[in-house]
Backbone bond lengths (Angstrom), bond angles and torsions (degrees), N, CA, C in turn:
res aa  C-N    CA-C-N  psi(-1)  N-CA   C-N-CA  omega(-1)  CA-C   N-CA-C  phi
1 X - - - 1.462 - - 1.530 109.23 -
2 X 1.423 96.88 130.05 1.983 91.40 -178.90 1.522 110.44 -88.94
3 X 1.566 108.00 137.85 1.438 98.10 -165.85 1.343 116.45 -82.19
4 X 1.329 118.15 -172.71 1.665 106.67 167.61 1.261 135.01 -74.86
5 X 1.399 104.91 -13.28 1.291 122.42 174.27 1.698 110.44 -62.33
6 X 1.950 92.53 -53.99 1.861 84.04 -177.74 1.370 116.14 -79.43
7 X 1.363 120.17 6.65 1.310 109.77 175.35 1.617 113.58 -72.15
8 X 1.387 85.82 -48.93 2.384 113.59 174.06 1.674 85.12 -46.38
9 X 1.300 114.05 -58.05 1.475 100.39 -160.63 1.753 117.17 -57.69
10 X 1.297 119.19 -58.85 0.959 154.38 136.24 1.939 124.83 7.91
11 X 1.444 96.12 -60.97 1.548 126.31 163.93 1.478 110.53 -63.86
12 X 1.754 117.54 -62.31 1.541 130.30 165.99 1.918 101.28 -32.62
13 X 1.187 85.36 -88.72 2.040 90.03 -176.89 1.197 110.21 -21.60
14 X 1.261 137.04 -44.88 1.513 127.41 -159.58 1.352 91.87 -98.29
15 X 1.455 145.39 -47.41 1.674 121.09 179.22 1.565 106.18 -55.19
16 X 1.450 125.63 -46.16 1.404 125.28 -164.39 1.885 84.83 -62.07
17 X 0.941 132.52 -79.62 1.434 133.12 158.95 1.288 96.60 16.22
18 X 0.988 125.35 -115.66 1.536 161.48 -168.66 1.346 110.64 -27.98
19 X 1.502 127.25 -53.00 1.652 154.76 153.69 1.390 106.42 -43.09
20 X 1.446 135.93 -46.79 1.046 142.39 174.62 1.723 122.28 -68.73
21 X 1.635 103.26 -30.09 1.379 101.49 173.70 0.789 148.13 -85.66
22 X 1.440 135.05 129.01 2.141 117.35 -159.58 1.443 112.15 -60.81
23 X 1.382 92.61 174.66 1.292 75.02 172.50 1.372 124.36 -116.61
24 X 1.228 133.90 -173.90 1.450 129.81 -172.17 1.009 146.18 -78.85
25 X 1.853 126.44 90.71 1.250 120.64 172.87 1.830 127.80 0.58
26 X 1.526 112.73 126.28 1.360 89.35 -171.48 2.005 83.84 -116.77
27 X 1.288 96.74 164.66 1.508 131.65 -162.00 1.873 92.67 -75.09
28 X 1.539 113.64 -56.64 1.267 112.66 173.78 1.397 117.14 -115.40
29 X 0.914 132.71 -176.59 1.422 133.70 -165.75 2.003 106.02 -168.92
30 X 1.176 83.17 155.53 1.824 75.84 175.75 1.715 98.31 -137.69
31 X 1.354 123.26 149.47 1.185 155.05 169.74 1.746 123.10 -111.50
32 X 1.331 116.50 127.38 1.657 115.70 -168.09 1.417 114.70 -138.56
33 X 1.057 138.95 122.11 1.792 119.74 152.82 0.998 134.43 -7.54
34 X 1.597 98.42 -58.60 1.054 109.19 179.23 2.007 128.88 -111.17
35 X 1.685 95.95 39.38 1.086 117.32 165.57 1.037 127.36 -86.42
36 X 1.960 118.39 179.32 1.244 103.14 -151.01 1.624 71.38 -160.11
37 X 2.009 89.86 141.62 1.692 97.57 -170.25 1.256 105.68 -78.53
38 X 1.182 129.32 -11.97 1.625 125.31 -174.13 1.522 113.96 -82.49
39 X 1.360 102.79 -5.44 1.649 116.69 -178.73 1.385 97.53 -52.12
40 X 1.200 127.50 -177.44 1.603 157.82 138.45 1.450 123.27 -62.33
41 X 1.588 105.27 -41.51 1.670 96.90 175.84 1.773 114.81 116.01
42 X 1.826 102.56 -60.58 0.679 126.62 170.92 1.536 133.04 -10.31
43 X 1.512 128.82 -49.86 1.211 127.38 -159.91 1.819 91.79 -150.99
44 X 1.211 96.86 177.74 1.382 116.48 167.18 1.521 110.49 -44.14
45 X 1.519 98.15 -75.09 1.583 126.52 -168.71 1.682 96.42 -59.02
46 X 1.081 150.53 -18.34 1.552 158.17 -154.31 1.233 103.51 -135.01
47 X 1.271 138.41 29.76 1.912 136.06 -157.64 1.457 73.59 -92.66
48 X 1.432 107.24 154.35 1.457 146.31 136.58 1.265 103.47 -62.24
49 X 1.651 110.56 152.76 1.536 115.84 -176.28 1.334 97.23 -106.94
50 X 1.119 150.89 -34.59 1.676 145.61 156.50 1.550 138.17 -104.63
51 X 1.461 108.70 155.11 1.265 116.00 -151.38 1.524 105.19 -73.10
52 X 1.594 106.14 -17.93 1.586 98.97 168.46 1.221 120.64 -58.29
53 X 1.258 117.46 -45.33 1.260 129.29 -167.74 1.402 114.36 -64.17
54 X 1.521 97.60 -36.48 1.648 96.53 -178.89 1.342 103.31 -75.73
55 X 1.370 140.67 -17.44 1.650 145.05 -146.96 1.881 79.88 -88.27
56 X 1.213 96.50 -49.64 1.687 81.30 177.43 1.189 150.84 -101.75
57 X 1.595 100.19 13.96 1.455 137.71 166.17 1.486 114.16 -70.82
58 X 1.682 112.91 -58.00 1.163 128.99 172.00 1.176 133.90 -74.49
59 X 1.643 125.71 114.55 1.354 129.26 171.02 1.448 117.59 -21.25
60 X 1.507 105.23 166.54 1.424 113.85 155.36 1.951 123.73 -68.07
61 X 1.113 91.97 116.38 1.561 84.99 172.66 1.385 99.71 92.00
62 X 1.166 146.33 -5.24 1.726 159.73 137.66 1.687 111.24 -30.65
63 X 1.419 104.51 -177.51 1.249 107.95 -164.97 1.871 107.83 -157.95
64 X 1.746 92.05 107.10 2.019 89.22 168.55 1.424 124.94 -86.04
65 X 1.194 102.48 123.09 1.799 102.15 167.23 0.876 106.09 -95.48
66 X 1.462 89.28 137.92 1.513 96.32 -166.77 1.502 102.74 -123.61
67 X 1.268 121.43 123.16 1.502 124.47 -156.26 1.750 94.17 -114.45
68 X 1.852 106.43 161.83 1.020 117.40 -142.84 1.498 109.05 -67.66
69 X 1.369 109.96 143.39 2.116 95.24 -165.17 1.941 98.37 169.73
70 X 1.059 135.75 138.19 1.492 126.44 154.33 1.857 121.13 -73.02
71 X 1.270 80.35 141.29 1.392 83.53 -161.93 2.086 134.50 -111.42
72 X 1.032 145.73 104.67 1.334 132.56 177.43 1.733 123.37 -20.13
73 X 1.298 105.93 133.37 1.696 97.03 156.92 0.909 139.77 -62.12
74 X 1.843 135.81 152.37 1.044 134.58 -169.60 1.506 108.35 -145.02
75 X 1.448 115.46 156.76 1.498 123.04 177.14 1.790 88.77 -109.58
76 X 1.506 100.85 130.25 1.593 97.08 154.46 1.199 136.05 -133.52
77 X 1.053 101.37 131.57 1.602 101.49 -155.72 1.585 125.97 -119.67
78 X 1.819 101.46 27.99 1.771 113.09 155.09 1.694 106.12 -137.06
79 X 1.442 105.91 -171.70 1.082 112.11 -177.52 1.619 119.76 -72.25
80 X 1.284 130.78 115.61 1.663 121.72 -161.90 1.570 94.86 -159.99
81 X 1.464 97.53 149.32 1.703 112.25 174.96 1.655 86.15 -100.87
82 X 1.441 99.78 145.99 1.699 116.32 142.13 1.377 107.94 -108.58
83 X 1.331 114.62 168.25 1.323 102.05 -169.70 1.832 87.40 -165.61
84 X 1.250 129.43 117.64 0.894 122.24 146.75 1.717 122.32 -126.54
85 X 1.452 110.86 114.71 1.407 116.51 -143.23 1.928 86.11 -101.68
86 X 1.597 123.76 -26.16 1.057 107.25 -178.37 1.280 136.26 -106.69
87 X 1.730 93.73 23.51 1.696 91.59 159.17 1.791 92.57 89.69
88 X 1.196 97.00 138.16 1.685 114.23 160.91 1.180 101.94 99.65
89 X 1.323 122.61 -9.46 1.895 113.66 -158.99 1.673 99.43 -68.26
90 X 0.959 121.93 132.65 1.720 99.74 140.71 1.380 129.15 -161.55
91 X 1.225 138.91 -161.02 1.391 135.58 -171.78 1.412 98.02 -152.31
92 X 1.227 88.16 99.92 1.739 115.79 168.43 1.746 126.98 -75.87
93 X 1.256 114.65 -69.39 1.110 122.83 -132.95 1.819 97.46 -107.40
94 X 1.684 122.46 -45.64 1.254 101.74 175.68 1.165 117.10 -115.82
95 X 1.411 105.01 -154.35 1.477 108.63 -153.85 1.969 95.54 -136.67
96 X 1.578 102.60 176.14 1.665 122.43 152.65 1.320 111.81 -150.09
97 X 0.957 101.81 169.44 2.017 113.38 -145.30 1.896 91.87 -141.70
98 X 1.780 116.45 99.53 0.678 115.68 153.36 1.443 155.68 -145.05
99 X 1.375 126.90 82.53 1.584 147.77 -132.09 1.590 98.67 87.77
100 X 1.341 131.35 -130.02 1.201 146.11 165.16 1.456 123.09 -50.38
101 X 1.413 122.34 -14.12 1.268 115.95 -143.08 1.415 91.36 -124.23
102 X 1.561 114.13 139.35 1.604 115.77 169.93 1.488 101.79 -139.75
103 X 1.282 111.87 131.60 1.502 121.66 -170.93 1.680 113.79 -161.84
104 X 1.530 130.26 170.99 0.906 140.71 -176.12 2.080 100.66 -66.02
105 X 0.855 90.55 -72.24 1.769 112.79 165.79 1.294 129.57 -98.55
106 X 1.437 125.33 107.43 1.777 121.27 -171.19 1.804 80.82 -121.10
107 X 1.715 93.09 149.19 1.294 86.26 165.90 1.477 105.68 -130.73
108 X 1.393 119.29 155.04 1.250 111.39 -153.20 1.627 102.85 -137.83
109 X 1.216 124.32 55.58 1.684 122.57 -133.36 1.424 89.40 -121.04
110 X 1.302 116.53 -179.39 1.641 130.70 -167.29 1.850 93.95 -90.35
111 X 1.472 93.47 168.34 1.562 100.83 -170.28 1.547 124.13 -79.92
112 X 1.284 114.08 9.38 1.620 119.78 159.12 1.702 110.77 -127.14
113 X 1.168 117.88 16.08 1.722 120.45 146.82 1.445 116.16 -37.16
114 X 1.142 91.47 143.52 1.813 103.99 167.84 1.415 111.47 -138.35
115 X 1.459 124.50 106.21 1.235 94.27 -179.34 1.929 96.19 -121.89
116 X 1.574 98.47 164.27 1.328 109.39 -158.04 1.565 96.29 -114.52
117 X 1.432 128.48 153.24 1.385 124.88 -179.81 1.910 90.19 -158.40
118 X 1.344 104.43 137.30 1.586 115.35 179.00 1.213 117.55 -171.01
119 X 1.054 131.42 141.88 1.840 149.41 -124.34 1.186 115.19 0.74
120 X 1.396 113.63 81.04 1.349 110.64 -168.80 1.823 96.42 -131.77
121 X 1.395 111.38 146.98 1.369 112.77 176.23 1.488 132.47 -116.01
122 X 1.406 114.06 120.98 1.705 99.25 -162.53 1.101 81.22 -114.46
123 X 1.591 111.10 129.89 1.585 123.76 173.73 1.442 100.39 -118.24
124 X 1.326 141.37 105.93 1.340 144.88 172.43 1.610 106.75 -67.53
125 X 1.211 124.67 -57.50 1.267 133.20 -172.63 1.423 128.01 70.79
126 X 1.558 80.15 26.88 2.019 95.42 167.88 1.407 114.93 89.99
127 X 1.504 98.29 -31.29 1.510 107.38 -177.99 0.996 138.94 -69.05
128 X 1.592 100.99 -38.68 1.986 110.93 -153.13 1.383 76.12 -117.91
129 X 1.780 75.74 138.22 2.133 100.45 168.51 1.115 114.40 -91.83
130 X 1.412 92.70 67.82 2.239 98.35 165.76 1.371 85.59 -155.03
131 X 1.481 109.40 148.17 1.864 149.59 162.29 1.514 93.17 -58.06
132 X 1.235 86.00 173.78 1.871 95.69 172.91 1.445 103.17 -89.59
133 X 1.239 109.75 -90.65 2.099 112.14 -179.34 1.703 95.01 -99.34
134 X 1.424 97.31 143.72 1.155 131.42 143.02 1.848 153.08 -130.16
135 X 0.718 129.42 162.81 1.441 111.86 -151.73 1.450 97.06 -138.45
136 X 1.334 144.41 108.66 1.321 145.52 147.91 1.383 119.88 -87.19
137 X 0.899 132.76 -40.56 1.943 130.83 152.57 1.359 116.19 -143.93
138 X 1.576 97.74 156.69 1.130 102.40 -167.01 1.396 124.93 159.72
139 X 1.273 141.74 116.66 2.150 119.08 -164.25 1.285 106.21 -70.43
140 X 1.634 141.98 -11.19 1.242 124.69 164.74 1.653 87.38 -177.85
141 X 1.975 76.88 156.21 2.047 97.09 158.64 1.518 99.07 -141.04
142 X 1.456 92.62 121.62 1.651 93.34 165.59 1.811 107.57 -113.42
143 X 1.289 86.61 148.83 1.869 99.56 -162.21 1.899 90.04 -125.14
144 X 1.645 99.28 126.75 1.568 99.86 -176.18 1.129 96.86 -133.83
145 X 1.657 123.00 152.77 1.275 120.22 169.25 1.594 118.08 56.49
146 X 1.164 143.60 18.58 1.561 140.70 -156.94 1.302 85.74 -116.46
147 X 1.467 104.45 164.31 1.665 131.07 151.85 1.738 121.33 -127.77
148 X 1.480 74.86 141.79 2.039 85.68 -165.11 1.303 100.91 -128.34
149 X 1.578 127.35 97.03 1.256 135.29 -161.74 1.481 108.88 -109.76
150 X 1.141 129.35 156.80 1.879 124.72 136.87 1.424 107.19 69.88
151 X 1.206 128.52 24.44 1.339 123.91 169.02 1.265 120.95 -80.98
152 X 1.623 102.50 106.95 1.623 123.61 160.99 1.395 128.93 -21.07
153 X 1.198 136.88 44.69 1.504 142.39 169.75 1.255 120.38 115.58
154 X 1.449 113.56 8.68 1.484 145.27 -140.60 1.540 109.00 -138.01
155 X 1.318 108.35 156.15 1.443 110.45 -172.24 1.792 100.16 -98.43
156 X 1.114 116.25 178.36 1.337 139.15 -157.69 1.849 85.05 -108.90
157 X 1.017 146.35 -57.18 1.519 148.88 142.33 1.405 132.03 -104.17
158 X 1.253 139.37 128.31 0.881 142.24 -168.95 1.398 106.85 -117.97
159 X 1.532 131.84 124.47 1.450 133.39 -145.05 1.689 90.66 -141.68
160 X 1.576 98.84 83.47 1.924 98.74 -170.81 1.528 100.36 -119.59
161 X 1.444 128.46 62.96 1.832 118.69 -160.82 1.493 100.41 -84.91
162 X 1.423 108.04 141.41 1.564 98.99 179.21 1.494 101.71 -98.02
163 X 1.492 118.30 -7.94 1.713 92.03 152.63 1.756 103.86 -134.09
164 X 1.266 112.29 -171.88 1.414 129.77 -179.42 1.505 106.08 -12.82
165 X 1.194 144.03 157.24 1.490 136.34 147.63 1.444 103.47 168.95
166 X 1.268 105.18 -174.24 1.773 132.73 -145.73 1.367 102.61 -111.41
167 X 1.099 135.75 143.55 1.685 147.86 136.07 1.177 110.79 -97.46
168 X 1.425 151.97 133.29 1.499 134.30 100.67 1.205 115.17 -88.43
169 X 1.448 110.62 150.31 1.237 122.09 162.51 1.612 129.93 -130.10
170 X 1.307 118.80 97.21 1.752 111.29 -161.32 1.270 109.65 -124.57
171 X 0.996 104.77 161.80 2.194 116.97 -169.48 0.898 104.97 31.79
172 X 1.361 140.17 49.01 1.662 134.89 153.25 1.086 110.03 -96.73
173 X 1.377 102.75 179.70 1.435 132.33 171.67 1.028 108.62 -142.99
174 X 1.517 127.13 141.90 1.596 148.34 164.93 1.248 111.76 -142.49
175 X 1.317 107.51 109.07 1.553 121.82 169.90 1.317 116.72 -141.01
176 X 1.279 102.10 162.59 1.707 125.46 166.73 1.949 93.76 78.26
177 X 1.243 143.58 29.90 0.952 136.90 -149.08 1.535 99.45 -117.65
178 X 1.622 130.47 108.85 1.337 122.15 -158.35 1.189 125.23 -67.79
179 X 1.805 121.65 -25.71 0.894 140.12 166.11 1.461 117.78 -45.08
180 X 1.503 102.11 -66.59 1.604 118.86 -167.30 1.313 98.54 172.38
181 X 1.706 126.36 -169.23 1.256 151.48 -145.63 1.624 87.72 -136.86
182 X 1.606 116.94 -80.55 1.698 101.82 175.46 1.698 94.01 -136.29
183 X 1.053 80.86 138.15 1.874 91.85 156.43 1.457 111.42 -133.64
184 X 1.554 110.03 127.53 1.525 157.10 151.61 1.224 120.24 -57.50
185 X 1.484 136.58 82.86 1.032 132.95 170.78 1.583 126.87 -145.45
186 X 1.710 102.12 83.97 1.632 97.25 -161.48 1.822 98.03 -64.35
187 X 1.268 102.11 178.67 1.533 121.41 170.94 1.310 102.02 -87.69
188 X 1.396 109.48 179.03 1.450 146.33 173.44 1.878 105.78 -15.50
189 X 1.434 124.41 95.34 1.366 94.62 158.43 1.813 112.99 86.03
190 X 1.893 111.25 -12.65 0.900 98.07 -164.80 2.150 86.43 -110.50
191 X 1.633 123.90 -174.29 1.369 129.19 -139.15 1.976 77.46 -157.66
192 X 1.791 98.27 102.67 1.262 106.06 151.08 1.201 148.97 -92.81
193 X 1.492 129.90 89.03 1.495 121.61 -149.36 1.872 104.20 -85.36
194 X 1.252 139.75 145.48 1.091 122.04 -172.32 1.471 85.02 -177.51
195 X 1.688 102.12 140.13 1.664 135.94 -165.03 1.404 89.38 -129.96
196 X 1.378 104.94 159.12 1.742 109.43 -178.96 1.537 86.86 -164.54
197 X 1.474 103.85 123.81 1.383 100.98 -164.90 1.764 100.26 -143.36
198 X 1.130 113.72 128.94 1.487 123.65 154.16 2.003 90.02 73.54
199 X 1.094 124.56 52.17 1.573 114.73 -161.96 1.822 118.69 -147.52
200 X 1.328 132.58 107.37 1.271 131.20 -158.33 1.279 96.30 -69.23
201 X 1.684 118.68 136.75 1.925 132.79 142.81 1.196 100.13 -77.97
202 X 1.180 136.89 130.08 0.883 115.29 165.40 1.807 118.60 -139.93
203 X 1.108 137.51 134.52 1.365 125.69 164.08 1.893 106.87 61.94
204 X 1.759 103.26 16.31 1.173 91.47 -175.43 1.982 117.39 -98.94
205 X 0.940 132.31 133.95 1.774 123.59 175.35 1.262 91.34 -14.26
206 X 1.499 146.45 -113.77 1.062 155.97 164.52 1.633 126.21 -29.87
207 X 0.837 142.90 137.18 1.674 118.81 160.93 1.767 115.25 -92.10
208 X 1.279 109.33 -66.26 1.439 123.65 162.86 2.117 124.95 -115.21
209 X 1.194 107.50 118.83 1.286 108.12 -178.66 1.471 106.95 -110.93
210 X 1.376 127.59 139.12 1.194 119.02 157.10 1.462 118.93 -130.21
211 X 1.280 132.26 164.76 1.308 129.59 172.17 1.564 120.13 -139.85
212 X 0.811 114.92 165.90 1.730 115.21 178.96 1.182 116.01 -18.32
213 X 1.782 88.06 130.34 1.422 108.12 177.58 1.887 117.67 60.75
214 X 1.252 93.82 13.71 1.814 113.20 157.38 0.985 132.63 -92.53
215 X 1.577 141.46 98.53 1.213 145.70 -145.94 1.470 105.39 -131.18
216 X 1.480 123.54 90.53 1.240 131.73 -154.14 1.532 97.95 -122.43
217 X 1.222 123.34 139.65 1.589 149.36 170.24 1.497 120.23 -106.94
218 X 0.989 102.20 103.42 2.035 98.58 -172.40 1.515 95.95 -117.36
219 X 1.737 100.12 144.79 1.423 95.74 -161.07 1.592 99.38 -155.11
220 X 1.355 110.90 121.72 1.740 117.31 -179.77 1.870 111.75 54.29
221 X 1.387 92.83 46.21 1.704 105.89 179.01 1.614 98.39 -133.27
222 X 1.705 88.83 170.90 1.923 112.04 -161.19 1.763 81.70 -116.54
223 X 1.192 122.32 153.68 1.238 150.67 117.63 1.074 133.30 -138.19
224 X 1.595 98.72 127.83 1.508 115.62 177.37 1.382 120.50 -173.04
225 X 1.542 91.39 179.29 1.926 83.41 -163.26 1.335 129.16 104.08
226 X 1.845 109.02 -31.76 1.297 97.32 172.42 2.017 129.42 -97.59
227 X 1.185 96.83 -143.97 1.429 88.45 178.45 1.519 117.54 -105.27
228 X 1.508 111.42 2.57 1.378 140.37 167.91 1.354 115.09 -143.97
229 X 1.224 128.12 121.72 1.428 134.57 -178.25 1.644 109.81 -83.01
230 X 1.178 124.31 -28.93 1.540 132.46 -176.33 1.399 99.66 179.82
231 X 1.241 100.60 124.62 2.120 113.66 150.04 1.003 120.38 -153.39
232 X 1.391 109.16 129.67 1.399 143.41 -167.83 1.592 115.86 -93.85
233 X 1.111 129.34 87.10 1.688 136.56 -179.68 1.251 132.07 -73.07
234 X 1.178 133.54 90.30 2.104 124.86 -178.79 1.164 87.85 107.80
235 X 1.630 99.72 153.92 1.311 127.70 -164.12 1.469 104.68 -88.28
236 X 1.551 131.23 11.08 1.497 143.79 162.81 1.753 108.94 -84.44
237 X 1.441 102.71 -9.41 1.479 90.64 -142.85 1.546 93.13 -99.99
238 X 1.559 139.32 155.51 1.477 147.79 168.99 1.281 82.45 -169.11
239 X 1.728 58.53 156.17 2.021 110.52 -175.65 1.677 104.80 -125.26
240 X 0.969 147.07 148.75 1.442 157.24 152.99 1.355 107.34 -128.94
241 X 1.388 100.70 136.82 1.598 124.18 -160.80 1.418 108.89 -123.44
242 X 1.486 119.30 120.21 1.828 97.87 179.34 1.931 94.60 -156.99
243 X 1.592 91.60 121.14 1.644 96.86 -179.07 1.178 108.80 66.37
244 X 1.551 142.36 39.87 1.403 151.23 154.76 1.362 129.32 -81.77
245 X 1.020 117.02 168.69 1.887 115.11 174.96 1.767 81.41 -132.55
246 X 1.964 92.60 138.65 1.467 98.13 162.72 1.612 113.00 -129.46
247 X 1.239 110.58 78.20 1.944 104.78 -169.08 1.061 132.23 -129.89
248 X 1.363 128.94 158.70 1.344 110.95 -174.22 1.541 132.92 89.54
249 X 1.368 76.58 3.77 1.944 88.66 -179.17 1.492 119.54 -126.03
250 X 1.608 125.89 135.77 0.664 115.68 -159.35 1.810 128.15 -52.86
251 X 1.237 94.37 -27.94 1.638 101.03 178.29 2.032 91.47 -126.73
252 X 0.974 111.24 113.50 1.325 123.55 151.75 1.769 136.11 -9.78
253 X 1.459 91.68 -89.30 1.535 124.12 178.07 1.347 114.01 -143.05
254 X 0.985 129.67 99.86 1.848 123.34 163.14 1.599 119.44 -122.54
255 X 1.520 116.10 121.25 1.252 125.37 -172.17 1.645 98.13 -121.02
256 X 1.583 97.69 130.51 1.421 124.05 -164.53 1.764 122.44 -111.22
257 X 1.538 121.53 147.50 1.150 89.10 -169.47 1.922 163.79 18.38
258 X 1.549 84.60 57.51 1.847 105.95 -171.23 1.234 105.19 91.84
259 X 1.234 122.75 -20.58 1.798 108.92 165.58 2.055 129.75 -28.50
260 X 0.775 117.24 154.97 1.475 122.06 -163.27 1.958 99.22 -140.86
261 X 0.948 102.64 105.78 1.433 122.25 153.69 1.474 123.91 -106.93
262 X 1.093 128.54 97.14 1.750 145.61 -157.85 1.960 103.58 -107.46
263 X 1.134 113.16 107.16 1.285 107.72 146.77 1.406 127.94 -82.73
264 X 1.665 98.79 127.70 1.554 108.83 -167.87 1.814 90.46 -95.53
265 X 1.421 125.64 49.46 1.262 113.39 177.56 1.364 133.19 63.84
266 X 1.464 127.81 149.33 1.589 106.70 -175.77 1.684 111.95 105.99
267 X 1.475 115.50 -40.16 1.215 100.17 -149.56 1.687 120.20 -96.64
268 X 0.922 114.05 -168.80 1.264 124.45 172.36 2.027 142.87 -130.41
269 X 1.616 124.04 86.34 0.914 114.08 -129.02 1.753 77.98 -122.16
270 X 1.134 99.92 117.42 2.032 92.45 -178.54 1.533 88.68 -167.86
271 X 1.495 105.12 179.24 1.514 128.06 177.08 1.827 115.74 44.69
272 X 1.410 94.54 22.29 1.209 90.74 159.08 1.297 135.77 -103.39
273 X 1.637 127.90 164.47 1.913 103.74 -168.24 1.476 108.91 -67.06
274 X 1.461 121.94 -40.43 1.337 122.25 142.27 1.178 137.14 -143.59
275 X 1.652 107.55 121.87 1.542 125.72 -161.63 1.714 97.30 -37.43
276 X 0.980 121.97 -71.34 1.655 129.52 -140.96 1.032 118.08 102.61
277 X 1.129 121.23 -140.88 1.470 122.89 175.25 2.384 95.09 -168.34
278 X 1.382 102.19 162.21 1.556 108.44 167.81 1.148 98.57 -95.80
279 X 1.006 134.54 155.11 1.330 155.44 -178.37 1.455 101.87 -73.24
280 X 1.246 122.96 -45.82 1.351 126.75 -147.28 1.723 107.49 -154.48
281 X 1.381 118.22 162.91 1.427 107.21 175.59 2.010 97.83 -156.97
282 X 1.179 117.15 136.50 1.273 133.93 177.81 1.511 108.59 -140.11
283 X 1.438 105.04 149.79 1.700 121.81 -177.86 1.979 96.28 -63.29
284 X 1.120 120.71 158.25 0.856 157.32 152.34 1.768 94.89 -56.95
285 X 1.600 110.66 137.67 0.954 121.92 -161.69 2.075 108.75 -129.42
C-alpha cells in the first residue's frame, strides 16, 4: 500500500518536474509594430515586437509572421520561414556584422538549414552600411516576392556560403543598391548553386556578380541600369541566361578569366554602352 506520505512525495516531484521545464518552441509565431517583447508570440493580438525574439520563440522548421511594422536586424541561425504576406513589413535602418558580411538579415545556420524569407522589404536608404540578406552558411535561402532597395555600398544580397548551398530568388526586385543587385561568392572549396527567376536588377552598381565555383541560372528577368549588367569571375564561375533583358548598362555582359556566360536562348541583349558578348549559347533544355 503506498502511503500518504509517498503520494505528497510523489505529487512534489512532478510540479518541481513540470516548473523546471522550458517551455515549448512554437511552430508559428507572430511579429507586430506594434508588439511587445514580453508578449507570448502566439497570435496576432500577443505578437512580439522583434524578430529576435521570435528567432527564439519559434521552433525549428516554424514560421514568423511578420505583420506590418519596421523592423531590427537579425542573424539566423536554424531552419525558419519569415513570411510577411501583408505588405508593409520592413527593415530599414540596422544592420549585423558577420565575418565579411553586413546586412539587414545574415543567416548563419548549420549545413542542411533552409531558411525561407517572402514579402519582405529592405529599405537601406543610402545610408546604413549593410545589404539586405546575406548568407554565410547554411543548405539554402530562398527569397520570394521581397524588395531590396538603397543599399549603402552594399549589395541588395550577398551570397557568401562557406559550404555547398542554394539561392533562389523569385518576384523580386533589387534596385538602386550601390554595391550591386546580388553577389555570389562561396568560400574556400565550397559550390554555389543559385536560380534567379522572374526578378528586376535594377539601377544597381552591379546587377549580378558571380565568382568561383558560382553556378547561377537566371530566368525570365530584366537587368539594367547599372554600370555592369553581369560578371562572371574564375574559371568555376557560369551564368545561364534564358528569356532575359540585359540593357541599359554601361557594360552588358563581361566574363573574366574562364568565366562562362551561356545564353539559354530567348534573350535580349541591346542598348547597352557595351553589350559584351555570351561566351557561349545552347538550346534550352
Amino acid at each position: 500500500m503506498t502511503s500518504r506520505y509517498g503520494i505528497a512525495a510523489t505529487t512534489l516531484t512532478l510540479v518541481l518536474l513540470c516548473a523546471a521545464a522550458p517551455a515549448h518552441a512554437q511552430f508559428a509565431v507572430f511579429i507586430s509594430g506594434d508588439g511587445n517583447d514580453a508578449n507570448n508570440c502566439l497570435t496576432p493580438a500577443t505578437a512580439c515586437r522583434g524578430l529576435a525574439m521570435a528567432q527564439t520563440t519559434v521552433a525549428t522548421g516554424g514560421v514568423i509572421h511578420v505583420l506590418p511594422g519596421d523592423y531590427g536586424a537579425v542573424t539566423i541561425t536554424k531552419s525558419i520561414q519569415i513570411i510577411a504576406d501583408a505588405g508593409q513589413a520592413s527593415i530599414s535602418g540596422s544592420t549585423v556584422f558577420v565575418g565579411a558580411v553586413t546586412a539587414a538579415i545574415i543567416v548563419n545556420a548549420g549545413p542542411t538549414d533552409v531558411v525561407k524569407i517572402r514579402g519582405m522589404i529592405f529599405d537601406r536608404h543610402g545610408s546604413v552600411a549593410g545589404g539586405g540578406v546575406g548568407l554565410v552558411a547554411g543548405g539554402a535561402l530562398h527569397i520570394e516576392n521581397c524588395t531590396l532597395v538603397n543599399a549603402g555600398a552594399q549589395y541588395g544580397i550577398h551570397f557568401r556560403p562557406s559550404g555547398n548551398s542554394e539561392l533562389v530568388v523569385s518576384n523580386s526586385t533589387i534596385a538602386n543598391n550601390a554595391g550591386g543587385g546580388i553577389e555570389v561568392r562561396p568560400g574556400a572549396g565550397a559550390t554555389a548553386t543559385v536560380t534567379i527567376d522572374n526578378t528586376r536588377l535594377l539601377n544597381n552598381a552591379r546587377g549580378l556578380s558571380v565568382f568561383n565555383r558560382g553556378h547561377v541560372t537566371v530566368r525570365n528577368s530584366t537587368i539594367a541600369g547599372g554600370t555592369m549588367g553581369v560578371r562572371a569571375a574564375g574559371g568555376n564561375a557560369s551564368v545561364r541566361i534564358a528569356n532575359s533583358t540585359i540593357s541599359g548598362n554601361q557594360t552588358g555582359l563581361n566574363a573574366v578569366s574562364g568565366a562562362d556566360i551561356i545564353s539559354h536562348r530567348g534573350n535580349v541583349l541591346t542598348d547597352n554602352v557595351n553589350n559584351g558578348a555570351f561566351t557561349g549559347a545552347v538550346n534550352q533544355q
